[in-house]
C-alpha positions as CSV (number, residue, x, y, z in Angstrom):
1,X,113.4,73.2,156.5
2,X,110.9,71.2,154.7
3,X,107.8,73.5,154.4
4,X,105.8,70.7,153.3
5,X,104.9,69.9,156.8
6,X,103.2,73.1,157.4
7,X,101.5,72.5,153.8
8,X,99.8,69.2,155.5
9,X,99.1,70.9,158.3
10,X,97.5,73.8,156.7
11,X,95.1,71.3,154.5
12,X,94.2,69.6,157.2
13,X,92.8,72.6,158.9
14,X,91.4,73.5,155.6
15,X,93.0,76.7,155.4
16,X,94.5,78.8,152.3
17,X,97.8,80.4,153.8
18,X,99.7,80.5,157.4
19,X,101.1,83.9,158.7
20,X,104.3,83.7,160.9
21,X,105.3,86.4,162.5
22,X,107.3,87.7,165.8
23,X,109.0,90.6,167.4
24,X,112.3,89.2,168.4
25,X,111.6,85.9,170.2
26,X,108.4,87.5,171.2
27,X,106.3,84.5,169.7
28,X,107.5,81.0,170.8
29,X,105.3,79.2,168.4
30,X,106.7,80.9,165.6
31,X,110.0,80.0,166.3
32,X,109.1,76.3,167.2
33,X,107.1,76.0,164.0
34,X,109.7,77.1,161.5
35,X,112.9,75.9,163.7
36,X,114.2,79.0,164.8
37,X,114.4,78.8,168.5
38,X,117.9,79.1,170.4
39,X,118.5,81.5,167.3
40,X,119.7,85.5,168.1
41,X,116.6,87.4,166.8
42,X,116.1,91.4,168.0
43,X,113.9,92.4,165.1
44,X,110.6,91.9,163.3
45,X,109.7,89.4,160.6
46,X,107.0,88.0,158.9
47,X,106.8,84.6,157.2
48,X,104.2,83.3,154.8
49,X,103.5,79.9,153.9
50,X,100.4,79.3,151.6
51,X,98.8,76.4,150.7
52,X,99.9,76.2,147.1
53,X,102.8,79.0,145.8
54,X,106.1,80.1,146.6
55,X,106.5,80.8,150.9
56,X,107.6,84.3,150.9
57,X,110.0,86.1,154.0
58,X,110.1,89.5,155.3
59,X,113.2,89.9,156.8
60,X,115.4,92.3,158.5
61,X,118.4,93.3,156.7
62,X,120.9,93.0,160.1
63,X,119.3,89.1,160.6
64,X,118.6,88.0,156.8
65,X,120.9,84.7,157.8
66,X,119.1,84.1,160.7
67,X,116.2,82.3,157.7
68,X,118.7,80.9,155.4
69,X,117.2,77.5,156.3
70,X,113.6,79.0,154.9
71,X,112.9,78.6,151.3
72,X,111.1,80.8,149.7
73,X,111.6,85.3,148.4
74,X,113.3,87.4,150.1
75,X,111.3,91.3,151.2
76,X,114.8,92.9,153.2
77,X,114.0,95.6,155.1
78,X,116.0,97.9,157.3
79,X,113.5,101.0,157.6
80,X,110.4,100.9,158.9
81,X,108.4,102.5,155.6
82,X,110.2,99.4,154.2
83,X,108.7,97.4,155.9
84,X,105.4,98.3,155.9
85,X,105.7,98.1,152.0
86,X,107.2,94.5,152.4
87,X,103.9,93.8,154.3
88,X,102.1,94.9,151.7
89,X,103.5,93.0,149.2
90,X,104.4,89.5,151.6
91,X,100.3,89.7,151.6
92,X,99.5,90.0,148.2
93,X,96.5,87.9,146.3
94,X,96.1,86.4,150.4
95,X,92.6,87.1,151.4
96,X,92.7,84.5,154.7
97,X,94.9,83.8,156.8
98,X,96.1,81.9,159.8
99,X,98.3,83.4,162.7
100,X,98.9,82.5,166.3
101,X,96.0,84.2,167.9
102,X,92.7,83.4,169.6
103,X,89.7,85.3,169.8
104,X,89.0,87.4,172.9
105,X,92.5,85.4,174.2
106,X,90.4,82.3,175.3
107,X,92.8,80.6,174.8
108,X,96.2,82.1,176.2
109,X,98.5,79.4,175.2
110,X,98.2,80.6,171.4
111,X,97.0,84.6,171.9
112,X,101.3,84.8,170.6
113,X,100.6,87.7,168.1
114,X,99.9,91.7,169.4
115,X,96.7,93.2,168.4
116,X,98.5,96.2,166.7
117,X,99.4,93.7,164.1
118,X,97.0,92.1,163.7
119,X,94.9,95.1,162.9
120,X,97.5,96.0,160.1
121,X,96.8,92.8,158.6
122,X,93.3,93.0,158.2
123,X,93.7,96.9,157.4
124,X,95.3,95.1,154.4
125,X,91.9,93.2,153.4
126,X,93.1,89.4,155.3
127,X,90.8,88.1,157.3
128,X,92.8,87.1,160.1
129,X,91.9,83.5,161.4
130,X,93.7,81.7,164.3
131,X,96.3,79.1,163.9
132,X,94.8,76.8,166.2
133,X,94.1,73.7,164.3
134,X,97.6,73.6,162.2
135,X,99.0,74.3,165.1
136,X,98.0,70.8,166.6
137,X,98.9,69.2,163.3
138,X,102.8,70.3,164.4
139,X,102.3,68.8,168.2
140,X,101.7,65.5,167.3
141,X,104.4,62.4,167.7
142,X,106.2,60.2,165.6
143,X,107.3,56.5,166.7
144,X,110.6,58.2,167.4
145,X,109.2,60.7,169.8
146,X,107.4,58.1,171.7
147,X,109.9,55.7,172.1
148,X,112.3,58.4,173.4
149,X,109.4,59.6,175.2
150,X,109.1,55.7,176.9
151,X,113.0,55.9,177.9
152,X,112.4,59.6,179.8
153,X,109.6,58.4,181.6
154,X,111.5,55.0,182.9
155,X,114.4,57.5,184.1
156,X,112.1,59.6,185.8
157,X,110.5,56.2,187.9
158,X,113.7,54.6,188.4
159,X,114.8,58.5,190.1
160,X,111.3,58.3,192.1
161,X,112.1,55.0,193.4
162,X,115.1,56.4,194.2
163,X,113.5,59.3,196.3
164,X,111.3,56.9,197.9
165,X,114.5,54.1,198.5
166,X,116.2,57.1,199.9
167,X,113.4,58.4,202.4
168,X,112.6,55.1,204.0
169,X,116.2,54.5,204.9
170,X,116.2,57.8,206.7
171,X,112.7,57.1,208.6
172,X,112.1,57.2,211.4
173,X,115.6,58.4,213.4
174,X,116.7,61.1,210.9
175,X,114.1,62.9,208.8
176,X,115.6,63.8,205.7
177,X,115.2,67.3,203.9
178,X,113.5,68.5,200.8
179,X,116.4,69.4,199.0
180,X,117.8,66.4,200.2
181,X,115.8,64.1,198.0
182,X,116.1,66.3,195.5
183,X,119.5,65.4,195.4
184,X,118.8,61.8,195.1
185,X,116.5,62.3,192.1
186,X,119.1,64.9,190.3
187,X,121.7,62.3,190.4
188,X,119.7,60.0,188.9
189,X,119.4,62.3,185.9
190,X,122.5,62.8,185.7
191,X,123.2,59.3,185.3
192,X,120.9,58.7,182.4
193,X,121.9,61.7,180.6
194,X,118.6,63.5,180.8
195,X,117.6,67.1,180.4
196,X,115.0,69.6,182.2
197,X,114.4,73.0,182.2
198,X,113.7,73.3,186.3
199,X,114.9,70.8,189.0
200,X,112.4,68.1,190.4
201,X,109.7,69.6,192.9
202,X,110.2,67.8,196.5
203,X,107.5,69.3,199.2
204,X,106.9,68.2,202.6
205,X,103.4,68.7,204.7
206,X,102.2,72.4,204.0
207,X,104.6,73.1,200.9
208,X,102.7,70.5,198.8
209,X,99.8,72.3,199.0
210,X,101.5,74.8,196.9
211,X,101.8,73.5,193.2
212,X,104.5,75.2,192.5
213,X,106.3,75.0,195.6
214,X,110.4,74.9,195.0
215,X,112.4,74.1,198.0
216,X,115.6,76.8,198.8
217,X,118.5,76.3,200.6
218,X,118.3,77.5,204.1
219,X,114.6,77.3,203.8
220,X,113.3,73.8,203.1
221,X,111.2,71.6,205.0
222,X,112.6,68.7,207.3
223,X,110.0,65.7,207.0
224,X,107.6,65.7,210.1
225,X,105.3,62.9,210.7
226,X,102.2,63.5,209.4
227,X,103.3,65.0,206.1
228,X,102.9,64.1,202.8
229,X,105.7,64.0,200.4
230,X,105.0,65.1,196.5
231,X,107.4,64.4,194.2
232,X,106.8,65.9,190.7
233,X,109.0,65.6,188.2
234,X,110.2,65.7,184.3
235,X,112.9,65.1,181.5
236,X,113.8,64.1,178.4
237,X,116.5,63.3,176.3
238,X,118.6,65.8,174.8
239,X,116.9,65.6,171.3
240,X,113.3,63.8,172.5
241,X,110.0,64.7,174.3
242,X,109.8,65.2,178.2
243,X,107.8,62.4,180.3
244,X,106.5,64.6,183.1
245,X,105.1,62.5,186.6
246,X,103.4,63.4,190.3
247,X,104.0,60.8,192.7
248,X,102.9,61.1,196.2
249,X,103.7,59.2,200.0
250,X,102.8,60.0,203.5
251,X,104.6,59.6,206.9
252,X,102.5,58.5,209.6
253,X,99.1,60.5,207.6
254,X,95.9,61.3,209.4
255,X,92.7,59.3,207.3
256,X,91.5,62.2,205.6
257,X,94.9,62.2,203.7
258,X,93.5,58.7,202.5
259,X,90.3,60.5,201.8
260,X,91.5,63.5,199.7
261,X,94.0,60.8,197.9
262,X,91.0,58.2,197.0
263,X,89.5,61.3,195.0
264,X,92.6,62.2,193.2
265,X,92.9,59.5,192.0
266,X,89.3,58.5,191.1
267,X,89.4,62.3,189.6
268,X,92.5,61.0,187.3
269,X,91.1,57.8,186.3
270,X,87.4,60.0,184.9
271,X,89.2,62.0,183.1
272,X,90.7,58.9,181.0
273,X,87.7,56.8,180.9
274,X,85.9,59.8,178.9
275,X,88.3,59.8,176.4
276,X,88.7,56.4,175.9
277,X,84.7,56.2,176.3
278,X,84.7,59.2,173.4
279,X,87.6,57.3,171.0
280,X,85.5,54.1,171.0
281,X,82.3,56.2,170.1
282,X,84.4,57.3,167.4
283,X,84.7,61.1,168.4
284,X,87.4,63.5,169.4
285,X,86.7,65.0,172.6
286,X,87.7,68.6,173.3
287,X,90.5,69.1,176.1
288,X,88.0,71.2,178.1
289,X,85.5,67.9,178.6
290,X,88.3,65.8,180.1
291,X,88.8,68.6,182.8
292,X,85.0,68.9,183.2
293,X,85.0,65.6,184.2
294,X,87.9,65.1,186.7
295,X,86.5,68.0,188.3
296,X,83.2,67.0,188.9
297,X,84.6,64.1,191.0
298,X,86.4,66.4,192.8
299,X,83.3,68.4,192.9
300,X,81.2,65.4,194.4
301,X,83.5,64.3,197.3
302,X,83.6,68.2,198.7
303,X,87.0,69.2,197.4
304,X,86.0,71.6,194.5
305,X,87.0,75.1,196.7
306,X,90.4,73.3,196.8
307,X,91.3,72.8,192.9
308,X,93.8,75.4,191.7
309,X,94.5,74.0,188.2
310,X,94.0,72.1,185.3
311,X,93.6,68.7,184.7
312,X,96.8,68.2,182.3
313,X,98.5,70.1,179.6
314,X,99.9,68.9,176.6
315,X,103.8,67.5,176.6
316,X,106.5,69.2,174.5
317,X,109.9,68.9,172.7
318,X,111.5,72.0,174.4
319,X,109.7,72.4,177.6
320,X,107.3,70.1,179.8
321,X,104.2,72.4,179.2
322,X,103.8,72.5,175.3
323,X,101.5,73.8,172.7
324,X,99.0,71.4,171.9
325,X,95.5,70.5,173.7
326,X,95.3,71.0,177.5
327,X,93.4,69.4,179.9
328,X,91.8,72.7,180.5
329,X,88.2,73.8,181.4
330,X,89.2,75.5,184.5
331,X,91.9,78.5,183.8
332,X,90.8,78.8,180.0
333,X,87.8,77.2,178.1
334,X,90.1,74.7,175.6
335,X,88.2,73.6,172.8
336,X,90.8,72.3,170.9
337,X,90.4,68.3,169.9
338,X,92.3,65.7,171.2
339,X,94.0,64.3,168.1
340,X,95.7,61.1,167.7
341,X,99.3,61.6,168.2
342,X,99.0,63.9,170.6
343,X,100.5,63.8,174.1
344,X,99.8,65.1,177.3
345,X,99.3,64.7,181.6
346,X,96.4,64.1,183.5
347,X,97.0,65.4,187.2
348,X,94.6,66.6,189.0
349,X,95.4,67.9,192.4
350,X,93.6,69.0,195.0
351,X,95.7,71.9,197.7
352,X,94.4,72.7,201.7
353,X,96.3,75.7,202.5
354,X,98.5,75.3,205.6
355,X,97.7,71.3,205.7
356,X,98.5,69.6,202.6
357,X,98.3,69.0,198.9
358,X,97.4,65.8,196.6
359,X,98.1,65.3,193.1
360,X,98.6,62.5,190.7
361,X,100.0,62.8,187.2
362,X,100.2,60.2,184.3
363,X,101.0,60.6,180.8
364,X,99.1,59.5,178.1
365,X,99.6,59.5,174.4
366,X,96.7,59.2,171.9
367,X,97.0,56.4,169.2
368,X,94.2,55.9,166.6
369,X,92.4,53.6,168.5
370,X,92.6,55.7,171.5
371,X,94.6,56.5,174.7
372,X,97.3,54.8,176.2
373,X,99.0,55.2,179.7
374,X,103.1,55.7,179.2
375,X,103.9,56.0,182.9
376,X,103.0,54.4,186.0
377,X,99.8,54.6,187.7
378,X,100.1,55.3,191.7
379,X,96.6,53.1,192.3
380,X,97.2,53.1,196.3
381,X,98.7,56.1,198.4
382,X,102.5,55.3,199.1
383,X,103.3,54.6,202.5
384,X,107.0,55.4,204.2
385,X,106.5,53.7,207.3
């Protein structure tokens, strides 16, 4: 592993050393950061990188080769007085440091690291900082990430087109079912070679107004007229960056289906207009403003009591949600910057128990000059019939 990347990303944050460290797989950013995940870990270690010096490891004895791909000394342990002495010596000359925590957990995403040690670290005279801003330094894309990025999120229109081909030829003499069109979409993926770490969500009527609504067998939805149909759904290819849409129709829809839709969307398109407004004023908006103000559309047209999440979260390499800036003012406070190179979804949604639920997701990906749209944009509610 070239460590040099966490060097850049530590002197961008303008901080003196990084602190890596996990129980087992217990910290996900850890293992991301220093290419460890899908590895057999059952123990503790501790990996320093500082800005300038030697990276050093502390290491169980049993899972030494586990690092091999690290550079940098060597502190084995095997009992714990060991390593608490490794500790001691892994933090040597370091009076600051980065790990993945937050203060007061505000920001949940990146709270990876246990308070126990984190008090042992600053028993040791650190002052423990959090990892925040290198952390977004490791998120960002390179050309190849977004062109593979491009090629996921043509597969996953090409499978909703699909979905939607698929439904009209069933309407109106033999409603399909959820897991029907679920079908339709996996195949698609399977065609193209894609990956995903959960199967497309298809919900009918009531079901949509549950986010995270996954059909069963035995159990799903046949369409009814009068339901709306969301389709949400994500990939990637087997070494890129996921694409990750929401696409929504109607069967036969009462108007204030049009209603709730016309806010959505209008919600979607505020939340992009700040940040472009915020790149060509020159200034990095956090990812909490963006939610702040898709929300207050929803706000205005009478539909706040029916948000239930974010606005967006940042894309990833190995799942859909990632680690970088989220759309987020509503479930957490994020006042992370939205950095060029970063990528993410805006989706707002709004949910009715019992009735139905709206949401429309895009992706964008943040050049210098500001925001770009890589997937469709749903402008007019899809009709079936």
């Amino acid at each position: 592993m070239d460590t040099q990347i966490l060097r850049q990303a530590l002197a961008a944050a303008g901080l003196p050393a990084w602190l890596f460290y996990s129980f087992g797989a217990s910290n996900p950013l850890a293992l991301e950061a220093l290419e460890l995940t899908g590895g057999h870990l059952t123990r503790r270690f501790a990996y320093l990188v500082p800005a300038a010096g030697e990276p050093r490891l502390l290491a169980h004895r049993l899972e030494l080769e586990r690092f091999d791909h690290l550079p940098g000394a060597r502190l084995p342990y095997a009992r714990w007085q060991e390593f608490d002495r490794g500790l001691e010596r892994l933090l040597e000359g370091v009076t600051r440091a980065a790990l993945d925590y937050q203060p007061g957990a505000r920001i949940p995403y990146l709270s990876r690291v246990d308070a126990g040690f984190v008090e042992r670290v600053r028993a040791l005279g650190v002052e423990v900082v959090s990892a925040a801003r290198p952390l977004l330094h490791l998120q960002t894309w390179t050309a190849a990430d977004l062109a593979a990025h491009r090629r996921a999120a043509a597969v996953l229109h090409e499978a909703k087109d699909a979905a939607l081909a698929f439904l009209r030829a069933r309407l109106p003499d033999d409603p399909p079912r959820e897991l029907e069109v679920q079908r339709v979409m996996l195949n698609v993926f399977a065609e193209r070679g894609v990956t995903y770490d959960h199967p497309p969500i298809v919900a009918f009527g009531a079901n949509a107004a549950r986010p995270h609504y996954a059909p069963q067998p035995g159990s799903e939805a046949v369409l009814q007229p009068g339901d709306v149909v969301l389709l949400d759904l994500w990939a990637r290819e087997p070494e890129g960056v996921y694409a990750d849409i929401t696409w929504m129709a109607g069967w036969r829809v009462a108007p204030e289906v049009r209603k709730a839709w016309e806010a959505v969307a209008a919600a979607r398109d505020r939340a992009v207009a700040l940040i472009r407004e915020a790149f060509a004023a020159g200034r990095r908006p956090a990812g909490w403003e963006a939610d702040r103000a898709a929300r207050e559309v929803l706000e205005s047209r009478g539909y706040g009591a029916y948000v239930l999440h974010r606005t967006g979260h940042h894309l990833g390499r190995t799942a859909p949600h990632g680690s970088g800036t989220h759309l987020d003012d509503f479930e957490s406070h994020d006042t992370r910057p939205l950095l060029p190179g970063l990528a993410f979804t805006v989706e707002p949604g709004v949910y009715l128990e019992g009735r139905f639920g709206l949401r429309s997701e895009i992706d964008v990906f943040l050049h210098e000059t500001g925001p770009e749209i890589t997937t469709e944009i749903e402008d007019a509610f899809e009709l079936l019939e």
